[in-house]
Steps between C-alpha positions, in 0.01 A plus 500: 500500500608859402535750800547844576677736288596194228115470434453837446811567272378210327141631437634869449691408218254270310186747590756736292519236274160392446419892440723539203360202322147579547539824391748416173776637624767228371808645552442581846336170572837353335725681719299453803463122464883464450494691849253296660665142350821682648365610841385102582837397397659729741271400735540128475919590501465683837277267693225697537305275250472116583528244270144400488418838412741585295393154264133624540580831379676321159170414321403866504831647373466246206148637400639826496819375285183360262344858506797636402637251255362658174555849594623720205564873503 
C-alpha cells in the first residue's frame, strides 16, 4: 500500500498527466509521463516504493507507453 507523501506525488503527477491527455495536449502529456514513469523509478530506487507496489504500478506505465506509441508531431 502507498502512504503519505509517495501517494500523493504519485497521484499529483498522473492527475497532471491525465489532464494533458484529456484535453489534447500531447506534448505535455509526453513530457509529463516520462516524469511520472521517472518519478516511480526513483521511488522504487530509494525505498520509498515496495516491491509489490512498484510491480502493480507496471501495468499502468505500459498503457501509457501504448498511448503514446503512435505519437507523431
Amino acid at each position: 500500500m502507498i502512504l503519505g507523501k509517495t501517494k500523493k506525488k504519485l497521484e499529483a503527477k498522473e492527475k497532471e498527466l491525465y489532464q494533458y491527455l484529456s484535453n489534447n495536449y500531447k506534448d505535455e502529456a509526453l513530457r509529463t509521463f516520462y516524469e511520472y514513469e521517472q518519478l516511480v523509478v526513483d521511488l522504487h530506487n530509494d525505498g520509498s516504493l515496495s516491491d509489490k507496489d512498484y510491480n502493480k504500478l507496471i501495468p499502468k506505465i505500459d498503457e501509457y507507453r501504448r498511448i503514446f506509441k503512435n505519437f507523431r508531431h
